[in-house]
N, C-alpha and C positions, 0 to 999 in steps of 0.2 A: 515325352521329348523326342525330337527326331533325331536321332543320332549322326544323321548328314549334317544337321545345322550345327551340332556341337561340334563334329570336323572341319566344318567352317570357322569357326569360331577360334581352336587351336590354330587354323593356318592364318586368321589374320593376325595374332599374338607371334606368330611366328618368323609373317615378315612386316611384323610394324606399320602395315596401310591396309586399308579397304581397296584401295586398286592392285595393289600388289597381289592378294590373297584371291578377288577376280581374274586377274590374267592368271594364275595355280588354275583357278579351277574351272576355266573356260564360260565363265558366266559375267551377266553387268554387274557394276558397282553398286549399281542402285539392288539388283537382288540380293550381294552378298550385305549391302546395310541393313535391307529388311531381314534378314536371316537373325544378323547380330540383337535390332528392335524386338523380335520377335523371344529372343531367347530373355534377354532381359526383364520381356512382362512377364514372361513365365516363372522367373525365377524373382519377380519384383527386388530387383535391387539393380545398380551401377556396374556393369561388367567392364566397361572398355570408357576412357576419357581420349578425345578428339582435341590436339592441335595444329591447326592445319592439315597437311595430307599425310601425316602421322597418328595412329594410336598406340596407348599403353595401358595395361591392362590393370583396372584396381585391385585392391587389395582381395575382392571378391572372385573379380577377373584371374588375379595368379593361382587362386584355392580350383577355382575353377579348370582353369587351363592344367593345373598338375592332375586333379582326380578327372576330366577328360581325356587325358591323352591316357589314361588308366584303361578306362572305361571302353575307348575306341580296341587297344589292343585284345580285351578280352571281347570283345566283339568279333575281331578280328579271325582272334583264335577261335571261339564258339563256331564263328563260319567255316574256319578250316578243317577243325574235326568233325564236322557232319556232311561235308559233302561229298559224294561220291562218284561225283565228274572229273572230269578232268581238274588237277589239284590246283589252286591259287588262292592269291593270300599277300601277306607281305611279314618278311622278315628282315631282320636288322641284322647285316653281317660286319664286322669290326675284321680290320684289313691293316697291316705294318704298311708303311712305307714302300717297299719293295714289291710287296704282293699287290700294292694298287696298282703299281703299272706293268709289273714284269708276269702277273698271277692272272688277275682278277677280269683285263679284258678275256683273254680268251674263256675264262669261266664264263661272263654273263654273256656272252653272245650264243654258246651253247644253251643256258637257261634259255633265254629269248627264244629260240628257236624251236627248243623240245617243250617249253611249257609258258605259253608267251602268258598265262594269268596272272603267274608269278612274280612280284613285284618287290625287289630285291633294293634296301636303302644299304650304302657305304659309311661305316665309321671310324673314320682313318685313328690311328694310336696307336704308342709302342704296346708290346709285348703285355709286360706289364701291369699296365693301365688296362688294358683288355680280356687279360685273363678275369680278372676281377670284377667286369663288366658283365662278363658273360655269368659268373658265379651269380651274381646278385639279380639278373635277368635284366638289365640296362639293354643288351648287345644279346640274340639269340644263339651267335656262334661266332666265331673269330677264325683269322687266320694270321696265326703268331709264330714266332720260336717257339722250341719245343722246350717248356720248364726243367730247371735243373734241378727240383726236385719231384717228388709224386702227387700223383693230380688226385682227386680224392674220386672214390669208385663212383661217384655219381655224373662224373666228367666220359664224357665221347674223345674222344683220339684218332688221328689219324694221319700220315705222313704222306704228306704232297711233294715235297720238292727235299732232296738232298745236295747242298751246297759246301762244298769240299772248299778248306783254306788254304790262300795261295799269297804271294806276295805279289806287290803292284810294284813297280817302281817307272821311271821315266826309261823312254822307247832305247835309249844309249846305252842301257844297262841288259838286256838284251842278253839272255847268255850266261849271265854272272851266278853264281853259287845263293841259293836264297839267304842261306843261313849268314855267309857272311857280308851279304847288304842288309840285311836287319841289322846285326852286329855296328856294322863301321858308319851305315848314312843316319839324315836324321830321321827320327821315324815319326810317323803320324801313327796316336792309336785308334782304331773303335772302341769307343765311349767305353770305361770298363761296369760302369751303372746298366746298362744294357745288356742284356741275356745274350747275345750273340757274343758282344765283346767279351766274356767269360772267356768265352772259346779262344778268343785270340791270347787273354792273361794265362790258361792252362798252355797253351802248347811253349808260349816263351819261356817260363817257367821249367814246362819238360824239358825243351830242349838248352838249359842254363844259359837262355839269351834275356841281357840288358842293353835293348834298345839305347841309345839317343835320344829320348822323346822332345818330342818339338813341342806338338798341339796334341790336343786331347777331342775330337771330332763323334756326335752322334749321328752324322749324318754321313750314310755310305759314298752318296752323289758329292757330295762336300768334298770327301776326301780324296776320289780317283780324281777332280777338278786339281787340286792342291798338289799332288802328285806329277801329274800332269804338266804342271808349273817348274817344278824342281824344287819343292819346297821339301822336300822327305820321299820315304817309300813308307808303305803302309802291310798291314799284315790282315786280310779283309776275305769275307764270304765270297765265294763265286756266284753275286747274285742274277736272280733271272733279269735280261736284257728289255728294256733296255737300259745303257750304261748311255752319260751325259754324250751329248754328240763333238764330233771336233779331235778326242782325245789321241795323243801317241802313246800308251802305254804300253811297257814289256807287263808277263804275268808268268811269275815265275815260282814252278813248281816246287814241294817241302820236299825236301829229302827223305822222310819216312813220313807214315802215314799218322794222320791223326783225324778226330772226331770230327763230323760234318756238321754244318748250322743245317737243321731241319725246319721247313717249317711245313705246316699241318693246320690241319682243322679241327680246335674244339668246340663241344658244344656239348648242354646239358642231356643227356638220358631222359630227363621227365620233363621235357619239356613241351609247354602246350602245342608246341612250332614241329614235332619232330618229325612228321609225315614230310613238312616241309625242307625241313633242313638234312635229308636225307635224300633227298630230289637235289639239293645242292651241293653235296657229298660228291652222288653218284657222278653228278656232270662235271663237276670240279675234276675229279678221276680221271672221267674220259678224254675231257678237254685238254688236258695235260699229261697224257700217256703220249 
């Protein structure tokens, strides 16, 4: 079996037409149906059912499409660890919210540049959801909060960005004592289900403040918007820019110091990708120095 046609095959399951999965891969529609006919006698059975200029993938086609997209990766990898040219490949990076816009361009444009083979997919998710991705090999490596517990010694670590908590509040406020407009306005929290928002439930706590709470927000962008408004102040990461456009915000510093949202890169120690995902370490580093 040729392992292009079964890449084929994953991409037209993937975007549900024969012409779609043509324009992916720069070829006619008529080559990528002969690819799909072709896999089918091979494998004599019904891969893919045709209604109009959609398909969907039989019961054969789903068994298929899961232990191919299997199969391609450890292809993938097999290619990565024996070659000793210049390194490319593709790996799967899992990226928060923040890190895709305020992180992640200046990382892949450094990758692109120092190692253009390297062929880097984005899987946006909180924290959370992607630590666990990574664990289980979904995701080759992430860029999350940093866990507020211990990562287990088979985990890579590493600290990209320290984001020190401050308050937001509307541009009028300007001036004022942090502590006590948390105290007296309404407050908007980050989500306290979210690893970051931890940070913000510890420091109020330390410093024996009970908020006003209004709303309860997992989205950073959502909340300097809201702010912005007059709806509350908020008690939030200093994250990397950019921040929504438009906005008048004051950003007003804690009286005493407290823990920073970190975020970092993990990724597994044994893993087949590591040659690679240590090319994307190092530029991530540089990129963001």
């Amino acid at each position: 079996m040729d392992t292009e046609f079964l890449r084929t095959f994953v991409i037209v399951v993937e975007g549900g037409s024969i012409a779609e999965a043509a324009r992916r891969l720069h070829l006619t529609p008529a080559s990528v149906a002969l690819r799909m006919r072709t896999l089918e006698k091979e494998f004599g059975t019904r891969l893919l059912v045709r209604s109009g200029r959609t398909v969907t993938p039989t019961e054969a086609g789903r068994a298929l499409t899961e232990l191919g997209r299997n199969l391609l990766r450890d292809v993938s990898n097999l290619k990565s660890a024996l070659t000793t040219e210049t390194p490319a490949g593709e790996i799967r990076i899992g990226a928060v919210p923040t890190a895709i816009t305020g992180l992640m361009p200046r990382i892949l444009t450094a990758v692109q540049e120092a190692y253009p083979g390297l062929e880097i997919h984005i899987v946006p998710g909180q924290s959370a959801e992607l630590h666990s991705k990574v664990l289980s090999g979904e995701v080759d490596g992430a860029i999350i909060i940093e866990p507020y517990f211990a990562l287990p010694k088979a985990c890579g670590w590493a600290v990209l960005r320290e984001e020190p908590l401050l308050v937001i509040a509307p541009s009028s406020m300007g001036g004022l004592d942090a502590h006590t407009v948390l105290a007296t306005e309404p407050f908007i929290r980050y989500g306290r289900s979210f690893w970051g928002g931890r940070l913000v439930d510890n420091y109020l706590t330390q410093a024996k403040i009970r908020p006003r709470e209004r709303f309860e927000l997992s989205t950073l962008d959502a909340i300097a918007v809201m702010v912005d408004r007059g709806l509350g102040v908020s008690l939030v990461p200093d994250w990397s820019p950019p921040w929504p456009e438009g906005l008048s915000l004051a950003k007003l510093p804690l009286p005493f110091p407290t823990e920073p949202r970190r975020l970092g890169f993990l990724w597994m120690k044994g893993s087949a990708r590591i040659r690679l995902l240590r090319i994307f370490l190092e530029q991530a580093i540089v990129s963001l120095s």
